[in-house]
N, C-alpha and C positions, 0 to 999 in steps of 0.2 A: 792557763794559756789563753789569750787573746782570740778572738772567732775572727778569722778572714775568709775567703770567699773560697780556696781551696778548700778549707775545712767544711764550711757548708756544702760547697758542691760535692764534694767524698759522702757527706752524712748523707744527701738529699739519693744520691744517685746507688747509697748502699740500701737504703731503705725501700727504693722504687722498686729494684731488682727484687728484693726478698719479698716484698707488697704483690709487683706482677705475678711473679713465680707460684703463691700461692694462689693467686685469682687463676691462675692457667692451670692450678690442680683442682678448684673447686670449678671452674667453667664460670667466671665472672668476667666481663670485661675487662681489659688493661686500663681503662680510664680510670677505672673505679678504686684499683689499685695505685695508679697516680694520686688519688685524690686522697687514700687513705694514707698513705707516705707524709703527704702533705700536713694532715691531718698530728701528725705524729711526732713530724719535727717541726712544727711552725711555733709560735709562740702561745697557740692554747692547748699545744699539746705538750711535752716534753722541754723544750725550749731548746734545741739542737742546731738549729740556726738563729745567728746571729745579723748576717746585714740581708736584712730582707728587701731593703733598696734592690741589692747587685741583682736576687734571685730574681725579682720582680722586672728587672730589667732584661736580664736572659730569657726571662718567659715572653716578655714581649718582642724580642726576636724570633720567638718560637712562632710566634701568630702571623708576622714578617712573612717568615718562608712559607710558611703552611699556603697563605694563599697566594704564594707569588708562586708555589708549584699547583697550586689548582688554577691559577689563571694559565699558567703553560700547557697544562690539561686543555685548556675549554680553548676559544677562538672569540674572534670578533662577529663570525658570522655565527655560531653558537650563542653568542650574548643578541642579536640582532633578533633569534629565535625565539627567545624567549622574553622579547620586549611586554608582551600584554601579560604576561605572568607576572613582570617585575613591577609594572605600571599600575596595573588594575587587581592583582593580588597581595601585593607590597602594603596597598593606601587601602585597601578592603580587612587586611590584617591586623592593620597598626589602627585603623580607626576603630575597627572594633572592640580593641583592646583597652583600646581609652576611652569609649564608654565603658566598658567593665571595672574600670579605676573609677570615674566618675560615681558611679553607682556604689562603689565599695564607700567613698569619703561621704558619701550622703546616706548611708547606714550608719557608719561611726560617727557623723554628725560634722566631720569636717567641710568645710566651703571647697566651691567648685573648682579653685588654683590649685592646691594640694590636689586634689582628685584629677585634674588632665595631668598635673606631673606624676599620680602613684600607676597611671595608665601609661604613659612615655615609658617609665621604667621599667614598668612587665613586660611591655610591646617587645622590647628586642629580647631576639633570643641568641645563643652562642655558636658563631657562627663555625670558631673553632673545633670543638664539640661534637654538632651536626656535621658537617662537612669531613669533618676524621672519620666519622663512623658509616656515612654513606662511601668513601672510598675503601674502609675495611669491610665492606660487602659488596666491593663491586657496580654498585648500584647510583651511582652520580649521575650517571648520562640514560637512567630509569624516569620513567613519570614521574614519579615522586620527590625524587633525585633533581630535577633539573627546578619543577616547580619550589623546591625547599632552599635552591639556590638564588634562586629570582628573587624570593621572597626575603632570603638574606642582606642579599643586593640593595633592595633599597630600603632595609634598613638602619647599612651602614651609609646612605646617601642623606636619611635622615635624623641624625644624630643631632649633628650641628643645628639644625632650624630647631632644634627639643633643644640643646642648649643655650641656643639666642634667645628662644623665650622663657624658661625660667626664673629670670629677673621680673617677666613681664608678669606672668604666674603672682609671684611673689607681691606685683604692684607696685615695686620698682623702676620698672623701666630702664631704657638701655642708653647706656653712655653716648651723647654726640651719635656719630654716623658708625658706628661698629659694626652694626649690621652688615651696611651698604661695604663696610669694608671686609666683610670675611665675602661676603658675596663676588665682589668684583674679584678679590684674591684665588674664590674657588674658579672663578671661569676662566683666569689667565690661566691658573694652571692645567685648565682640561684641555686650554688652546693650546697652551707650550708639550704637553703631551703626543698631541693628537700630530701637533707637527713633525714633532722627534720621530715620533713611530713610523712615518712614512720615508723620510729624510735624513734623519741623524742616526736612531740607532740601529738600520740593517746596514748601512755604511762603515757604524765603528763595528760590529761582530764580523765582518767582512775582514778587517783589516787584523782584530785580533785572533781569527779562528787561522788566517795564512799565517799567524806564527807558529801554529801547531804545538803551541807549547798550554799543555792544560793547568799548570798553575794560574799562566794567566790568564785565561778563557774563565778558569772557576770565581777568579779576583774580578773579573770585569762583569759576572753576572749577579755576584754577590754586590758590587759597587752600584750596578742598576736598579736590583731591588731595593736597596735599601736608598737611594739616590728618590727615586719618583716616591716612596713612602716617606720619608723625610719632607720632601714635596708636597703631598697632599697634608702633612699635620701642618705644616707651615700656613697651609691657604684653611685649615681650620676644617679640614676632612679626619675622615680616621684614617690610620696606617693600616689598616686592614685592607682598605679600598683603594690603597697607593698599591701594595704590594701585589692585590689580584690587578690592579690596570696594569700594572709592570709585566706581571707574567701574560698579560693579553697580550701586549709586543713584542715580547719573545716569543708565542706561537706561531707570527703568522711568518718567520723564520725559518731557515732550516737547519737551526744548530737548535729549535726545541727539544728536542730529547735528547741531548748529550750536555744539556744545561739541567734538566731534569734528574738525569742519570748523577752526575756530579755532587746536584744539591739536596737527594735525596736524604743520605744521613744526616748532615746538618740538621736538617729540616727535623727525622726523627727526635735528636735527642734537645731540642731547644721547645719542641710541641710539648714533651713529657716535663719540660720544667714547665712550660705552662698550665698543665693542668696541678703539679703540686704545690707552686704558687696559690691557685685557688683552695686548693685542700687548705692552706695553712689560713684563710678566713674562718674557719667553721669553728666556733666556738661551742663547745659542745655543754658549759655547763649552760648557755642561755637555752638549749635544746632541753638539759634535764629541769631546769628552772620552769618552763611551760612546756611540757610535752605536747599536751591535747593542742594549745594554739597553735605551738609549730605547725603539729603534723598539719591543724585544721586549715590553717593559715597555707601551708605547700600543697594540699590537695587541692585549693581552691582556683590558686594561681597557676597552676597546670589543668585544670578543667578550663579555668576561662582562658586559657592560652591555646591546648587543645581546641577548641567551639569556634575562635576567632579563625583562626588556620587553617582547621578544616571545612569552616564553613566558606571563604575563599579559596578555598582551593574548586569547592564545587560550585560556587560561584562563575568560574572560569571555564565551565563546560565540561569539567575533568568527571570520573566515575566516582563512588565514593570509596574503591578500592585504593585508589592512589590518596584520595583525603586522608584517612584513617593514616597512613602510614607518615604522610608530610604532613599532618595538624599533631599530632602527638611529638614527632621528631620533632618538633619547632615548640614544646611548652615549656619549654626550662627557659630561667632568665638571663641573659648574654652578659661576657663581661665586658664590654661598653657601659652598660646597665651601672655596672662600679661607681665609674668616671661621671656619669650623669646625675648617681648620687651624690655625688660631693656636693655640684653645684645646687643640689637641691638639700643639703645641709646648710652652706654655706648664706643661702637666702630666707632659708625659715620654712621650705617646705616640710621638711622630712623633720624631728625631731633628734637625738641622741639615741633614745631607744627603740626606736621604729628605723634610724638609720642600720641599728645591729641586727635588728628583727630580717632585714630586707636581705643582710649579707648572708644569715645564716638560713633563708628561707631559698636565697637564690643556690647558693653551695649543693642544699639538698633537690630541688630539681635539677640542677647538672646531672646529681649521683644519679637520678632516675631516671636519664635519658634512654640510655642504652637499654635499659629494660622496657620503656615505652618501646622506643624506635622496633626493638625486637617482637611486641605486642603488636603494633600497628602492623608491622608486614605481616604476620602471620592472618590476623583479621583480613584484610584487604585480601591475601591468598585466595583464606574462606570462601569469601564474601565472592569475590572475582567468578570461584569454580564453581556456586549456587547460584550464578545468576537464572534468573527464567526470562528477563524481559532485559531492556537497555538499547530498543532498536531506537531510541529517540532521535531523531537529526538524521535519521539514514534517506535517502529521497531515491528510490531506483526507476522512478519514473522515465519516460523514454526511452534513447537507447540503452542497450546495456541490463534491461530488467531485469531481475530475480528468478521471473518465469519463462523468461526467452534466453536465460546465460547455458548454458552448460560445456563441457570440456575446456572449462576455460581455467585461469593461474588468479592464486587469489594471493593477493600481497598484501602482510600485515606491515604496515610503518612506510612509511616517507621520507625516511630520512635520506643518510646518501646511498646506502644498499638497497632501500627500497627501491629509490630514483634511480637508480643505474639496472633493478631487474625490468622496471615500467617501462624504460628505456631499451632493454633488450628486447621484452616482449613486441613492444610498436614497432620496431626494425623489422621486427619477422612476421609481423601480422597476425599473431598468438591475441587471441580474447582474452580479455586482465581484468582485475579490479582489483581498486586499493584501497586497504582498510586504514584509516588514521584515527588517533583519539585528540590530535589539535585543531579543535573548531577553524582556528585562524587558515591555516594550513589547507583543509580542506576547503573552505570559501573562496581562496587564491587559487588553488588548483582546478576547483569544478569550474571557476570564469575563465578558465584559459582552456574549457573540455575537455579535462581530463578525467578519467572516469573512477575516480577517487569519492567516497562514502564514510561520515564520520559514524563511530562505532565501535565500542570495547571486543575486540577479539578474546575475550576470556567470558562471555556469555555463548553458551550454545546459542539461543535463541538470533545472536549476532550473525553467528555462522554458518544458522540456517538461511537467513535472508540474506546473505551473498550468495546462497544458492552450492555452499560447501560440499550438500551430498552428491551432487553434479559436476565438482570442478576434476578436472585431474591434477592439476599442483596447487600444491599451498606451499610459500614460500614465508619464515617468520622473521622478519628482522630487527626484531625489539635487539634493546640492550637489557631489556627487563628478566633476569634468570629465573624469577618467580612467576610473572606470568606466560613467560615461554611456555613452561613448562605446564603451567594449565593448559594453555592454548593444542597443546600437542596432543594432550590425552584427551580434552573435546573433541579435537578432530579425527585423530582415528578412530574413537569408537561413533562417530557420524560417517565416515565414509572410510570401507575398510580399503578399498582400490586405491584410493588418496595418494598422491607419490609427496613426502612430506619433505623438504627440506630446512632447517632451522640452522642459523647462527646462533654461535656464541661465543663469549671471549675465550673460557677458560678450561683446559683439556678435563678437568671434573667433572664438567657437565656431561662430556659427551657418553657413556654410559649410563644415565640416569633420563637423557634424552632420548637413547634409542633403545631404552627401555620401556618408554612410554609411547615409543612408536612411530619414532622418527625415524626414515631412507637415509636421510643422509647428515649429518652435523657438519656443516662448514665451521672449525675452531679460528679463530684468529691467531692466536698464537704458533698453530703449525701450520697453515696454510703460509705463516711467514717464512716459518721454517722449511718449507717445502721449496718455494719460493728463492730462499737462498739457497737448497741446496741446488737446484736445477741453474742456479747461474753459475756456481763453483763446477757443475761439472761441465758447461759450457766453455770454461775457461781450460778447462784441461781438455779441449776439443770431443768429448764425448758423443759416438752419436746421437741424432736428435731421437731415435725409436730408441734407443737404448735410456735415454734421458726420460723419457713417455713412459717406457715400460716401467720403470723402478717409483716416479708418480703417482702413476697408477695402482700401484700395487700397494703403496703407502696406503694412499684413499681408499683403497679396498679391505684393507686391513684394520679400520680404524688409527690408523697414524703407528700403529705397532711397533715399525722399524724407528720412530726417533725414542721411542719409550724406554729403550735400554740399548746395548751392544747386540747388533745382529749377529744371528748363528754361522756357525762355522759353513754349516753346509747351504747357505744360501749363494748365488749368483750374485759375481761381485759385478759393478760397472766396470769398464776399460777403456780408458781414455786411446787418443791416436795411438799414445808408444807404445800401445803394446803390438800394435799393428805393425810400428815402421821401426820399431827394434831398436839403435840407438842414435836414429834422424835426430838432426837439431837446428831448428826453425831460426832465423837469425833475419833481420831488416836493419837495410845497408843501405849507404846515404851515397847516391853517384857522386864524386865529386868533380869538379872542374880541372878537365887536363887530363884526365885518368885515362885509361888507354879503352874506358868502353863507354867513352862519353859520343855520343854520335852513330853507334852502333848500335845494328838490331840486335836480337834476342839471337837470331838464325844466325847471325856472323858472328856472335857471342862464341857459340859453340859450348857453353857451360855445361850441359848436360852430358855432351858426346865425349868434351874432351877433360872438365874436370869433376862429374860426375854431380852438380848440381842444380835444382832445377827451380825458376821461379815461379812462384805461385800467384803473385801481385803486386801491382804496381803502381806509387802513388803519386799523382805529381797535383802540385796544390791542393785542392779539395776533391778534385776525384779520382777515385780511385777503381784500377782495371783488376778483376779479379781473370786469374788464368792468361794471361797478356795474347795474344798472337806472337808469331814469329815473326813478321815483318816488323813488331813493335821498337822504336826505335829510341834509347836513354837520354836524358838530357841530362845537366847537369842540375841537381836539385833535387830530382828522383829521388824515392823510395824504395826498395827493390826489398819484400818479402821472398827468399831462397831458403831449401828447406838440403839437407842432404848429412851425408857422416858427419860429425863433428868439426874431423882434422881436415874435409876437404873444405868447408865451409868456412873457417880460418885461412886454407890457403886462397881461396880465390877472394877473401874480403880485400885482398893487396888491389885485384884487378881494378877494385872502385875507388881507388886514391889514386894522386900522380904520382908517377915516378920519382925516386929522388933523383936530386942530381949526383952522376959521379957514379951511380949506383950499374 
C-alpha cells in the first residue's frame, strides 16, 4: 500500500501519544517524547513515514502559530520593554558565539569563513523549543522569560544578514544588487505592517467580529497569521518573525483572547508535529559510529552556547540568578540553524559529513533542553535564596534613606501592578520604595523622582537596605513564581510584623505562599473570577452590602467558595425578587400620540390607578433616576416601570396611540 499523508499522520500522531504517555509515567518532558516518536518513524528509524515533504510542511505551521500566539501574549509596549535586551543582548550573544566558532575552525585547522559560519550556526538557538517550555512553566513574562525572548528576537532578525553573507564567507560574493534587494524588500514590508496595524487590520476585525459568526472570525485570524508570515519569507525574513509581528497586532486589539482561545488547539497539535519532524533528523547509527565525538562535540556547543548567553544576559545588568537559567535555556541549536546549513553546504563551508555531524549534534541539544532549562531555574532559585550581597546599583542617598525610611510600603517590580500600587501609595501620601532589577527602568524612573532603587529582591542583604525590617508592607509583583517565593520567606523571617502581600497567576501558588508567610495572595485567575461574579450579581440587582459581604468572604477564605460547590448550609445571595415577589421591570418607549404623551407622572395616575410605578426616566442621553411627579413624557422617552406582570402589560397600551376605530 502506497504511504499518503493520512497514513503518516495516523503513524506520526499514534506514536506521539504512546511516546508522551510514557514520558508523563516516567516524569520526562513531552518534548522529548515528540522527539522520540520522531525518532522512530522518520526515515533512520523504522521508515513509517513516507512524505516527509507534507510532515515538514505541517511542522512548519506548527512554528506559524506558536508565535503568532505568543506575539498575542506579548504587546508592542512589551516588545518596546525589552528593546536593550534585544539590542545589546541579542549582538553580545551572537557575537560571542561566533568567536567560539572562529576559535573551534582554528583548532581543527580550518580558515577563518568556515569558522564565522560554524559560529552563525550555533549562535541561534530554537526558538520554538525555549518559548514552549518557558510558557509550560508559566514563566515568560519572568526575568529570565522576557530576557530569553529578546534574545530570540533578534536572532530571528538576524538570520538573513548570516545568509546574505555565506556566499561572501565562501569568497564568492553576492550576485548584482541582492543584498540591496532583500534589504529594501525587508523595510517595505515592516512599512506595509506597521501601517496595517494601525489602519487596516482593527477596521477589518471590527467588521468581522459584528458577524458574530466564529468560523469566520477563526478563518480571518488564521488568514492574518499566515498572511504577514507569508510576508515576511517574501522580503527574505523568517516566518517565525512574521507570525510573532502578526500576533503583535492582534494584541493591541480587543478580540486578543478569543483569537487566542480559538487557535489554541491548532496551535497544540501542529507544535507537536514540529518537534517530530526534528526527531526524524537524528540518525542514530552516526551517534553509535562516534559516540565519544558526539557526546564531545554536544557538550561543547552547549557550554559555549550556555557562557555566550549567560554571559549577556549579565552583561545587561541582570543577577546571575536569571543568567543561569536564560544562558542554559538558550544552548541548544535552533532550527533556523537547518536552513542556514544548507546554504553553507551548498557553498563549500560545511562539508557532507560535518553537515550530518551538525544535524545529529543539533537534534541532541534540543533533547537537552528541558533538562538544562529545568537545571538552570533550580540553580538560579539556589543561588537567588544564598545571596549575602547584590546591593550593587542601589543609591538611597537623600530623600528617602535606608536610615531615615520606616513604616513605609516596599514594592518589588515596576511593572503595571507595581506602577498602579506607587501610584496608589503617592495619592495618599504613604512613604514607598520600589525595588526593580531593569537598570533601564530604574534610570527613567529615578530622572522623573521617583523613588525607585535597582536591586535583586531575592538577596536578604537587598531587603535589608530598603530598610524591610522597618517597612510595614511589602508588596511583590513579580511574575517570577520562583522567586516570589524566595522573596517571601526572606521577608518574613526579617520582619515578623511585615503585612506581606504577593501576587500570582495561578490558584497553586496560593498555599505554598501563605505557607511561607504571606497575609494575603492576590491570584489572577480568581480575582477574575470574583470580579465576574460581583457584575452577575449586580445584574440581577443584588444588594451592593450583600454583593461586599459574599467578596469578602471569598477573600477570607482563600477563594474557597469558587474551589467546588458551596455547602448547603451556607447563606445564599438574593437578588431584588426575592424581595418584590413576582414585580416585573419592563422599559417602554413613549410614543407619539399616545395618550400620556405631554402628561406628568402625577396626571399619569399609574401608581394610584393602575398599580405601576416608574423608576427612570430616559430621554437622550440623560437619564432621571426616581423622576418627580411634576415630570412631564415626551414623545421619545424611555420609561423604566416596574410592578405585577399582568398590570405592567396592561398599561404598556397607555404608551402607544390609539388605534383607529378602536
Amino acid at each position: 500500500m502506497p504511504h499518503s499523508l493520512l497514513t503518516d499522520l495516523v503513524t506520526i500522531f499514534a506514536l506521539s501519544t504512546l511516546a508522551v504517555w510514557l514520558g508523563q509515567r516516567l516524569r520526562l518532558p513531552e518534548i522529548l517524547g515528540f522527539l522520540l516518536a520522531g525518532m522512530l518513524a522518520g526515515p533512520h528509524g523504522l521508515g513509517l513515514v513516507g512524505d516527509l515533504g507534507a510532515v515538514e510542511a505541517a511542522a512548519e505551521l506548527g512554528i506559524i502559530l506558536l508565535m503568532f500566539t505568543i506575539g498575542m501574549e506579548f504587546s508592542f509596549r512589551n516588545l518596546l520593554q525589552i528593546k536593550r535586551s534585544l539590542v545589546l543582548g541579542g549582538s553580545l550573544q551572537v557575537g560571542a558565539t561566533v568567536l567560539a566558532g572562529l576559535g573551534m575552525a582554528w583548532w581543527l585547522g580550518r580558515g577563518w569563513g568556515p569558522g564565522v559560519f560554524w559560529g552563525c550556526l550555533i549562535s541561534l538557538s530554537s526558538t520554538a523549543i525555549v518559548l514552549k517550555l518557558w510558557q509550560q512553566r508559566a514563566g515568560l513574562d519572568s526575568p529570565p522569560g522576557r530576557v530569553s525572548l529578546a534574545i530570540l528576537i533578534f536572532q530571528d532578525l538576524i538570520v538573513i544578514p548570516m545568509m546574505l553573507a555565506a556566499p561572501l564567507l565562501a569568497g564568492q560574493g553576492v550576485e548584482g544588487g541582492e543584498g540591496w534587494l532583500l534589504a529594501a524588500k525587508g523595510l517595505m514590508v515592516m512599512g506595509l505592517l506597521a501601517a496595517a496595524s494601525k489602519w487596516v487590520v482593527p477596521r477589518a476585525l471590527d467588521l468581522v467580529a459584528a458577524t458574530r459568526n466564529r468560523e469566520l472570525f477563526l478563518v480571518a485570524m488564521v488568514l492574518l497569521c499566515l498572511g504577514v508570515a507569508w510576508l515576511t519569507s517574501w522580503a527574505g525574513l523568517s516566518l517565525a518573525l512574521g507570525a510573532f509581528l502578526a500576533g503583535l497586532i492582534v494584541s493591541e486589539s480587543p478580540y486578543s483572547h478569543q483569537a487566542l482561545g480559538s487557535l489554541l488547539p491548532l496551535r497544540d497539535i501542529f507544535t507537536s508535529l514540529f518537534f517530530v519532524s526534528i526527531g526524524m533528523l537524528l540518525d542514530l547509527r552516526v551517534v553509535g559510529e562516534h559516540p565519544l565525538a558526539m557526546g564531545s562535540a554536544t557538550l561543547l556547543v552547549l557550554a559555549a552556547k550556555a557562557l555566550a548567553a549567560g554571559g549577556a544576559v549579565l552583561a545587561l545588568g541582570l543577577p546571575l540568578r536569571v543568567a543561569l537559567p536564560a544562558g542554559l535555556g538558550l544552548s541548544q541549536v535552533g532550527e533556523f540553524s537547518f536552513i542556514l546549513s544548507l546554504q553553507g553546504l551548498n557553498h563549500g563551508l560545511l562539508s557532507s559529513q560535518e553537515h550530518q555531524w551538525f544535524l545529529v549534534v543539533s537534534v541532541l541539544t534540543m533533547a537537552a533542553t528541558p533538562f538544562l532549562l529545568n537545571l538552570g531555574s533550580a540553580l538560579g532559585a539556589r543561588l537567588g535564596a544564598r545571596q549575602k550581597a547584590g546591593t550593587a546599583g542601589l543609591d538611597l542617598d537623600g530623600p528617602g534613606r535606608k536610615d531615615e525610611m520606616g513604616e513605609h510600603v516596599v514594592v518589588v517590580g515596576f511593572g503595571l501592578n507595581g506602577q498602579n500600587v506607587a501610584r496608589a501609595c503617592q495619592t495618599a501620601g504613604i512613604p514607598y520604595l520600589i525595588l526593580e532589577m531593569n537598570p533601564e527602568t530604574v534610570r527613567k524612573q529615578a530622572a522623573l523622582g521617583l523613588p525607585i532603587v535597582y536591586g535583586d529582591a531575592m538577596s536578604p542583604a537587598v531587603l535589608r537596605h530598603v530598610g524591610l525590617p522597618r517597612a510595614r508592607v511589602l508588596v511583590v509583583t513579580m511574575a517570577d513564581p520562583v522567586a516570589t517565593r524566595s522573596i517571601v520567606a526572606s521577608a518574613r523571617a526579617m520582619n515578623a510584623d511585615l503585612y506581606l502581600i504577593t501576587r500570582t497567576r495561578y490558584m497553586q501558588e496560593i498555599e505554598a505562599l501563605l505557607g511561607l508567610g504571606a497575609d494575603e495572595v492576590v491570584t489572577e485567575e480568581y480575582e477574575t473570577a470574583v470580579e465576574i461574579f460581583a457584575r452577575v450579581l449586580r445584574r440581577f440587582w443584588v444588594p451592593s452590602e450583600e454583593i461586599q459581604r459574599l467578596v469578602d468572604e471569598m477573600r477570607a477564605e482563600g477563594y474557597e467558595m469558587l474551589r467546588g460547590v458551596a455547602s448547603q448550609d451556607r447563606r445564599q445571595a438574593c437578588d431584588i425578587r426575592c424581595y418584590l415577589g413576582q414585580a416585573r421591570t419592563e422599559t417602554i418607549t413613549v410614543q407619539a400620540g399616545s395618550a400620556l404623551e405631554g402628561r406628568s407622572i402625577a396626571e399619569m395616575e399609574l401608581r394610584k390607578t393602575h398599580g405601576v410605578t416608574v423608576l427612570a426616566l430616559r430621554r437622550g442621553s440623560e437619564v432621571t433616576a426616581n423622576p418627580e411627579a411634576g415630570t412631564r413624557l415626551a414623545a421619545g422617552d424611555l420609561a423604566v416601570v416596574i410592578g405585577p406582570p399582568e398590570k405592567v402589560r396592561a398599561v404598556a397600551a397607555l404608551f402607544r396611540p390609539a388605534r383607529r376605530g378602536a
